[in-house]
KEDRENRO-446552 format. One record per residue: x, y, z of N, C-alpha, C, CB in turn; residue in one letter. Coordinates in pm, whole numbers, plus 50000, padded with zeros to 5 digits. Glycine has a CB too. Example, Ala and Ser with C-alpha at 12.3 -4.5 7.8 and 13.67 -1.06 7.14 Angstrom:
# residues 2
513194943150780512304955050780513204967050780511314955350905a512854977550708513674989450714512905000350787514084994050572s
***
This chain:
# residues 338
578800340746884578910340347030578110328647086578410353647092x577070325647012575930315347058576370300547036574530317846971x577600301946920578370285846934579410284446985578730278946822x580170295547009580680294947102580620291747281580890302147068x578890299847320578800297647427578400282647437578040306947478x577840275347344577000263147300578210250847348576520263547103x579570253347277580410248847275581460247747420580700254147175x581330257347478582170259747604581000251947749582500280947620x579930255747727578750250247788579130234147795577320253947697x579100228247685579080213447692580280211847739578820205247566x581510213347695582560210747748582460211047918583460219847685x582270221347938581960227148098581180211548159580540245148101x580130211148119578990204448151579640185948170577710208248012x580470184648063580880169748082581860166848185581440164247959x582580181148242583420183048361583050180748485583800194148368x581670189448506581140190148629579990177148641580530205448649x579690168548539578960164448545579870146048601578130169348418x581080144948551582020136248571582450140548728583160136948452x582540148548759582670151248919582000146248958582570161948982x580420151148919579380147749015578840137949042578600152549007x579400124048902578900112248930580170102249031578460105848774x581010115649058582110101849196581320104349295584150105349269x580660118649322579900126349425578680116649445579450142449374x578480117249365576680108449354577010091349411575860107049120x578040088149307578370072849365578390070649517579820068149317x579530079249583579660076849728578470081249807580860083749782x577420087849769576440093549809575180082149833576230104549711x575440072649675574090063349680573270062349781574310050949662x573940054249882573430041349978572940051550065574640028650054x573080066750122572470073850196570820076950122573440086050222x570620079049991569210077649928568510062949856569270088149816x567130066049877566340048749865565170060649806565840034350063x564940056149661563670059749602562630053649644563640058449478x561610062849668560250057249709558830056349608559910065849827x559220068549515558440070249402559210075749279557330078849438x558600068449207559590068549061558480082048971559610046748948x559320088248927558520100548828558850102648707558640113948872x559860090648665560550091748554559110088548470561970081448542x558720092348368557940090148243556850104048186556990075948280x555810103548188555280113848112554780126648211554090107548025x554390137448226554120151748287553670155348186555190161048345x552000164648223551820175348143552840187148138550650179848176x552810192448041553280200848013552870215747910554030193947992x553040232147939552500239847873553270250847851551450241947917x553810259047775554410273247720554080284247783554060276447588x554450289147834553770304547942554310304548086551800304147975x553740310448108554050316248311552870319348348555100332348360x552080313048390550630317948504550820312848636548980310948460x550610320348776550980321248894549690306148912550830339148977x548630302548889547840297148890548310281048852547000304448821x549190279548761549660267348707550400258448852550840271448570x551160267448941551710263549067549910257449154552750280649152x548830256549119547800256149223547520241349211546470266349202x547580237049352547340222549355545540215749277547510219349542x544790222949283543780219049174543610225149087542710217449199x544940230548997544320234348846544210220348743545490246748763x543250222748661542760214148559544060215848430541020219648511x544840205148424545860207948309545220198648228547550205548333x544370192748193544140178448082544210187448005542740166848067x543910195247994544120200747799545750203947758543140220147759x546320204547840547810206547796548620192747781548590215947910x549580194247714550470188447603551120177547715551710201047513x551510162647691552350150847757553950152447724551800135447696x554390154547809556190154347783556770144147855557070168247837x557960139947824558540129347863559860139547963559010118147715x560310126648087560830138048187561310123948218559830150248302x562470121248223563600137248197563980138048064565270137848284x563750148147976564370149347854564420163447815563730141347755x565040169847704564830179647658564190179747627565220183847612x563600205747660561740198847579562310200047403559620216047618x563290204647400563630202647235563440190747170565010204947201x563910176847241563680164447186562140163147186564430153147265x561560170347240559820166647266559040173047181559170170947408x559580178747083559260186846977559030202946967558250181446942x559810206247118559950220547112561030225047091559610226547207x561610225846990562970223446900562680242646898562880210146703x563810253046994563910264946877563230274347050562500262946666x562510266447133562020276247194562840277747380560280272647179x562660290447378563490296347498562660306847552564950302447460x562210306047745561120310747771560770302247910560170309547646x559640307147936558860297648094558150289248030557670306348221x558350275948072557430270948090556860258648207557430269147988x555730253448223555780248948326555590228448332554690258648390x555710221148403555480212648433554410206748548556390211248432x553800195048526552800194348644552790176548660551030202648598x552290170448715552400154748731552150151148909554200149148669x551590140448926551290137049102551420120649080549330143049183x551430117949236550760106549262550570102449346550990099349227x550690092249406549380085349532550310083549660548500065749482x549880094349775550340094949876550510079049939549540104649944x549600069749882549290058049989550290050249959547880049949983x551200048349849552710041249802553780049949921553240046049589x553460061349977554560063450077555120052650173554130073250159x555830049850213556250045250344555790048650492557400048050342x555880059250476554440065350610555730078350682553680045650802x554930085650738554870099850805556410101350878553450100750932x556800087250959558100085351033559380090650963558300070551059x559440090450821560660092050787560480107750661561250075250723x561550111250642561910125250589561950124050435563390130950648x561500133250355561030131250189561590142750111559260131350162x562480140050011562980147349908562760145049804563970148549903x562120153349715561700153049563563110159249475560140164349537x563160146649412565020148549305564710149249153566370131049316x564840160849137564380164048985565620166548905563370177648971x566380163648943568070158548908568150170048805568450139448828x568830179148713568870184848635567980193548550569260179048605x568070207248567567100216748488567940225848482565700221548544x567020230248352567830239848232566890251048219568080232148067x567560264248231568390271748321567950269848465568380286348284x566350280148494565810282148649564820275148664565400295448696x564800272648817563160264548824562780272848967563140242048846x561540268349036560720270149106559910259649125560240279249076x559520252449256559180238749245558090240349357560460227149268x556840236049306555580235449417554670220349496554410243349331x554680219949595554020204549608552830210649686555030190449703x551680199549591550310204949685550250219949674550420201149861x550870227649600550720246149599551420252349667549510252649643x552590242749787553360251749849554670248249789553270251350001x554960261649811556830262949743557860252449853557660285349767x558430245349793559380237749847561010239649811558930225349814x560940252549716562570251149642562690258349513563020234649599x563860262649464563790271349395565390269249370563100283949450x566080271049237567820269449181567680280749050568410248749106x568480290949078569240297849002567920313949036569520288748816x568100319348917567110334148948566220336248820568180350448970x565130337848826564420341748691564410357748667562800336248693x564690359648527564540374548493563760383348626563540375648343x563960396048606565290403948530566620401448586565180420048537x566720390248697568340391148790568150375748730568560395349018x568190373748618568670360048579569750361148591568430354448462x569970342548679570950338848681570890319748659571470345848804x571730316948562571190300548524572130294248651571730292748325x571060279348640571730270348741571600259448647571040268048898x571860258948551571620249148482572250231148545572230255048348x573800236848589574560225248630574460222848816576260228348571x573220224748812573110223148992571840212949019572690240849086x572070204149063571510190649107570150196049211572890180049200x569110191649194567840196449227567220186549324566990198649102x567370190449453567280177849549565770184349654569170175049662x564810188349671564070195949705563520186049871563020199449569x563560193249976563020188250131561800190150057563340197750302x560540175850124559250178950135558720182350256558600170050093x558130193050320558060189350459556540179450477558080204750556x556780174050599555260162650622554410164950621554880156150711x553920180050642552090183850638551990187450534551330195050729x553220186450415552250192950290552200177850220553100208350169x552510166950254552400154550215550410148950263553880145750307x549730144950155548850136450170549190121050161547990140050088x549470114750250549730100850250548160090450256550780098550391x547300098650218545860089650185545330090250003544360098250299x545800099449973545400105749824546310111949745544430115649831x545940121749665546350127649557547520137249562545340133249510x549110137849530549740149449551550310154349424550710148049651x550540165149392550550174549266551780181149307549190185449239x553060178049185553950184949143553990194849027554650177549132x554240207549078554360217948983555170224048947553870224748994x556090224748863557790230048816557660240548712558860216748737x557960253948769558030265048685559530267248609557640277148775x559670268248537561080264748465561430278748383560940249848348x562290285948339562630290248234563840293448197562070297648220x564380293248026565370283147979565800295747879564760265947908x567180300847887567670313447828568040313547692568750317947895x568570299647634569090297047524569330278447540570470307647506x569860275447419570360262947374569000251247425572050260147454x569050241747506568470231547565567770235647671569290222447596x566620231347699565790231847814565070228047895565420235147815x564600226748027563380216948081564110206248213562720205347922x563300200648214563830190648295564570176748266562900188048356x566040180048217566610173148129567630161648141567030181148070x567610163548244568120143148284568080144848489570910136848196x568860133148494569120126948612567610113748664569360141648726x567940111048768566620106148876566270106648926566230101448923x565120104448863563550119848896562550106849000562000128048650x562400113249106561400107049218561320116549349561990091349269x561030104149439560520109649607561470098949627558580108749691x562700107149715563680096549789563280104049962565840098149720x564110086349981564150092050105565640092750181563170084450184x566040099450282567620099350303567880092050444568300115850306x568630080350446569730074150562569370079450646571210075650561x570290092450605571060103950731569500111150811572330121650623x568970114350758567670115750849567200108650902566760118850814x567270100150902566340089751006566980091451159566500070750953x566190090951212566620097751313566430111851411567420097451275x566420117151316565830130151350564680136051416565730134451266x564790143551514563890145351601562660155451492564660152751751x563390165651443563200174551318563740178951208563050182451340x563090177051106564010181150996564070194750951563740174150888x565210197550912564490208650925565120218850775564800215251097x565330206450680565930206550548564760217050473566090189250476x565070225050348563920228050316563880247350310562930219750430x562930251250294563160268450288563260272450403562070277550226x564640279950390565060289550518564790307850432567280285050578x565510313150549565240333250475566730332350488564160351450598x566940341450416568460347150369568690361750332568930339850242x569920365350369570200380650353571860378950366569370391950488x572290391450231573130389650226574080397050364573220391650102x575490400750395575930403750521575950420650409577600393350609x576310428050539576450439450512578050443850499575680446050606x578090443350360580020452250381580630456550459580440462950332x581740452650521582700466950605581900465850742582480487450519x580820455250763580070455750917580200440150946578160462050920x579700434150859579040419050961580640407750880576420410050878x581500409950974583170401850979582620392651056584750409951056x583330380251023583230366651106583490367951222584020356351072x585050376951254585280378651376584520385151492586170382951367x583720394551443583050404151514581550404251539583340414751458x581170392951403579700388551452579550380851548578960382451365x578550387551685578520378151761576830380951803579780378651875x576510376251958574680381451984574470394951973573990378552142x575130403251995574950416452010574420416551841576430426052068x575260418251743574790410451591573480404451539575520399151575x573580398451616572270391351582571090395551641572320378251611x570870401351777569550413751819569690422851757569390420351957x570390427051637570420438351568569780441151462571360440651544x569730423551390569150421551258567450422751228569630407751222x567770436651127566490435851071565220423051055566860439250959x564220426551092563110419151131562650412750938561750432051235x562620423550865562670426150700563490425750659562350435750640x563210422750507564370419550387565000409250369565370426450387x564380401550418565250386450404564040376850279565370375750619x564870366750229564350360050073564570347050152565440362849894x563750338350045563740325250074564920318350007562480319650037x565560311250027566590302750028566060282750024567440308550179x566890277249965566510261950003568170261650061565910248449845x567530253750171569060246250246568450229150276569620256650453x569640221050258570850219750151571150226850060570880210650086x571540237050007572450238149883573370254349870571310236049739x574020253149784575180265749772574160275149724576660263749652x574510288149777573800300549765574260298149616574230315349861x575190296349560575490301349382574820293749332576960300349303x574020286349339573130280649259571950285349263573050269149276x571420292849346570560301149350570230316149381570130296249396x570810321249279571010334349251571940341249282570260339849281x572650337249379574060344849406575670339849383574000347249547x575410337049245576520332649182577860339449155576100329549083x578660333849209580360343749268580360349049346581060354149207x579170347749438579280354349557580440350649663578050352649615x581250358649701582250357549811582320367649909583510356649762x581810364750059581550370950172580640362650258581020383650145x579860374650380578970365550469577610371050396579090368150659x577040358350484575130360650411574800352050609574330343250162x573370358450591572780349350700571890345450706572720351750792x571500327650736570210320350722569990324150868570190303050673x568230318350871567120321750949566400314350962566520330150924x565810303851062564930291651058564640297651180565440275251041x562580295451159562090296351289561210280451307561090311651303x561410281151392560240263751434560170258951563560800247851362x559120249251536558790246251700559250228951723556750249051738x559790236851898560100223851924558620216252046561890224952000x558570206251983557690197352102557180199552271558500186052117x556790196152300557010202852479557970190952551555110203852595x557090180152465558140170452544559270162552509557560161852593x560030177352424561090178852353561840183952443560990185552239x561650193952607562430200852660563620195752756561680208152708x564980185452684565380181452699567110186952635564570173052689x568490178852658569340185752577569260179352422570810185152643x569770188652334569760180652206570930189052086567920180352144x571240178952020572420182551920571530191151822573280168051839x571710205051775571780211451644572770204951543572160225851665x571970201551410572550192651296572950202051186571470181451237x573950209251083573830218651010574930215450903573900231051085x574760203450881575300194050800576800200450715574040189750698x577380201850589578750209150544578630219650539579330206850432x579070232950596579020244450536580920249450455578320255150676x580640257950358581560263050315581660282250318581540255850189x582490285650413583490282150463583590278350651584280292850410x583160290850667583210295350789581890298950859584020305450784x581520292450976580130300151036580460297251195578360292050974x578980307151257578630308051357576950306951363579260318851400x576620297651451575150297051475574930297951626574510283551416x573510306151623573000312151723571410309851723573420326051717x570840301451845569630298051884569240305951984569530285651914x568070310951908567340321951983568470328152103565810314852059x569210338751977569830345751990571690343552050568910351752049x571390332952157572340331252197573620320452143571890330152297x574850322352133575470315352039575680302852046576420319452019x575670292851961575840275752039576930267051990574460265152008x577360277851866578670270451815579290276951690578350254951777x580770274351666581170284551605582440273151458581990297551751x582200271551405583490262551301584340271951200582670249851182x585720272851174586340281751080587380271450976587230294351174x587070276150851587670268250741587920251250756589030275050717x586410249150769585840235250797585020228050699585050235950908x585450235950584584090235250439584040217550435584820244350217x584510206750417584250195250455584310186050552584520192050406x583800196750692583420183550768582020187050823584530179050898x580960180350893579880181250955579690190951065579650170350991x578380197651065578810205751232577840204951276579290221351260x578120199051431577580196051523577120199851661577960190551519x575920209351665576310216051804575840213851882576310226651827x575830213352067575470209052148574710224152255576640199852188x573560217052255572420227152280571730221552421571240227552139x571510227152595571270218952701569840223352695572150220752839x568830222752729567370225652764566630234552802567050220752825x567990243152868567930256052944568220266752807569230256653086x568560263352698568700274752563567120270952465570590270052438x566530263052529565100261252419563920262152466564930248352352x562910263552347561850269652416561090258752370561390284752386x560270249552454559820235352427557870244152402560260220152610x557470241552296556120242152232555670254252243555150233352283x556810264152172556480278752089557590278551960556800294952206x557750289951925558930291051829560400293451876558650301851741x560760286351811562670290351789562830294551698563820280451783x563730300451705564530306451588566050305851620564100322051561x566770301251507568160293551445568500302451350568010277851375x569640312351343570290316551302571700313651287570010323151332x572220318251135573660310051094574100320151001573550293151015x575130321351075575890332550944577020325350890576620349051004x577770326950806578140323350691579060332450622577110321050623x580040326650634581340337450539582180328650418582880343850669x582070330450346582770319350201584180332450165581050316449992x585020328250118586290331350091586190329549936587380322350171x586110323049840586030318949721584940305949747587540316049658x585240304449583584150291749525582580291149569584720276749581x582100280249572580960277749618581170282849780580590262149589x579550290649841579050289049916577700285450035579450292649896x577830289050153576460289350191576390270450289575290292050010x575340268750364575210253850383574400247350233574190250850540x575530235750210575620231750081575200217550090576980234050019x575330210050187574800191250238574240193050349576060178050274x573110182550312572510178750497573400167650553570610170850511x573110162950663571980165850713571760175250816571550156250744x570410185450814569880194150877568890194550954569720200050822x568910196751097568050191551188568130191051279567760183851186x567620183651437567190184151562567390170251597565820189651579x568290163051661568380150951740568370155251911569840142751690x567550146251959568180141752070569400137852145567820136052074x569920142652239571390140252263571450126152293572040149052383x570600122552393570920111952472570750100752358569970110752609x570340102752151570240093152066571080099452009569110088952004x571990108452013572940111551934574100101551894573390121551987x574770095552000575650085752030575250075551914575530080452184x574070070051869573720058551803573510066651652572320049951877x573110074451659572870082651514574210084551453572160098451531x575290083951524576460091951445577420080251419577260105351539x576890067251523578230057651508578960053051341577700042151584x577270047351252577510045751123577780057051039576580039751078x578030068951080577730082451010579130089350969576840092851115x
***
């Protein structure tokens, strides 16, 4: 069964992976690396909650080369957690103005990804609801206050790998930065909460505000958006689920401004603090764009952005940025090249 699955795996893998480099090609020119991470990371065998801590002492653990299998690195045979760690010097940033994604391009099966000690991202499910993401592209939002742009920043990658190959095993590995954000009043890429919809209750047609003052305060999981819920843990999922972003807008933000909520697949409706602002159906490749006046926001407390989400087949969930907060009256110039 194990060469068999070994065998169907690669095949699989040279499929989706030939997709993904027409995907990636037309994609380029929207990402510009800022820090290169391709070369050595400590590396160690185990799971300790502590290994994620921005000052643990790893010098005694083992140098791996990244991106590679850790099999080629001489862990030939082993399947299990283990973790990764590596930093570097905030002061090579470009500076605070523009928006930061850490691209760890390919890992085998699950990961969990920490900067400075806070969680930034997470692809597929670790035991006991394993579920591999092995073939899902690892593009992680940094947000700006967990960035030190004077000193020292610490990447920490919890990984674990079910069978065959493992680790952090190809693509290009850095701190990019993206086009399409620039611009942005807020980004707002990065961990949202998620819950799945409730059977036989929450229909596209019928979710509306009444819906949404209804929803449990609890039970919602962290999510990374950009990306398809099936890559992270809810694989074949077909129905609604609903994201949850709370954040603050500026004071002297209280102006009109476009909501950004970049491809979703299939179907959604989003609702800012509570009330609805826009609605798209079987639109899985185009952008959505909603228009929000001054009188729906609350300028220097919290918002909260809600988006429900109904997929029919295949991949779902918001799957591309860009995600975020423009200004209207800069909208016009943001979208011309876009």
């Amino acid at each position: 069964m194990r060469d068999f699955r070994y065998y169907f795996r690669n095949i699989f893998s040279s499929i989706i992976l030939s997709a993904l480099f027409f995907t990636t090609a037309h994609a380029q020119d929207k990402w510009e690396r800022v820090i290169n991470l391709h070369g050595k990371w400590k590396f160690s065998i185990g799971d300790k909650s502590l290994w994620g801590d921005r000052y643990f002492n790893d010098s005694k653990w083992e140098d791996i080369y990244v991106p590679s299998k850790w099999e080629d690195e001489g862990f030939n045979g082993y399947n299990g957690y283990a973790w990764y760690r590596t930093s570097f010097n905030g002061t090579e940033m470009p500076g605070k103005e523009q928006g930061y994604n850490l691209v760890l391009g390919y890992i085998d099966d699950v990961d969990e990804v920490f900067f400075n000690g806070h969680k930034i991202g997470a692809s597929g499910s670790f035991p006991p609801r394993y579920h591999t993401a092995y073939n899902a592209h690892r593009n992680y939002f940094i947000p700006t206050e967990y960035i030190d742009f004077a000193g020292k920043n610490v990447i920490a990658v919890r990984v674990y790998d079910s069978e065959i190959e493992g680790g952090i095993v190809s693509g290009d590995i850095g701190v990019f930065t993206s086009k399409n954000d620039r611009g942005l009043a807020l980004n707002l890429r990065g961990i949202w909460e998620f819950r799945l919809g409730t059977p036989g209750q929450d229909k596209f047609n019928s979710v509306g505000e009444k819906t949404v003052a209804s929803l449990p305060a609890e039970g919602w999981t962290d999510i990374t958006v950009p990306s398809s819920w099936d890559s992270q843990g809810y694989g074949n999922y077909d129905g609604g689920a609903w994201y949850r972003k709370q954040f603050v807008i500026p004071k002297d933000m209280q102006e009109d401004l476009v909501v950004l909520l970049g491809k979703i697949d299939d179907h959604d409706k989003a609702f800012l603090n509570g009330k609805q602002i826009g609605t798209s159906y079987d639109q899985w490749d185009k952008r959505r764009y909603y228009f929000v006046t001054k009188d729906q926001i609350k300028a220097g407390v919290v918002n909260t952005l809600i988006v429900y989400v109904e997929d029919a087949q295949g991949a779902g969930g918001i799957y591309e940025g860009p995600v975020g907060i423009i200004k209207q009256v800069e909208f016009s110039k943001y979208i011309r090249w876009r």
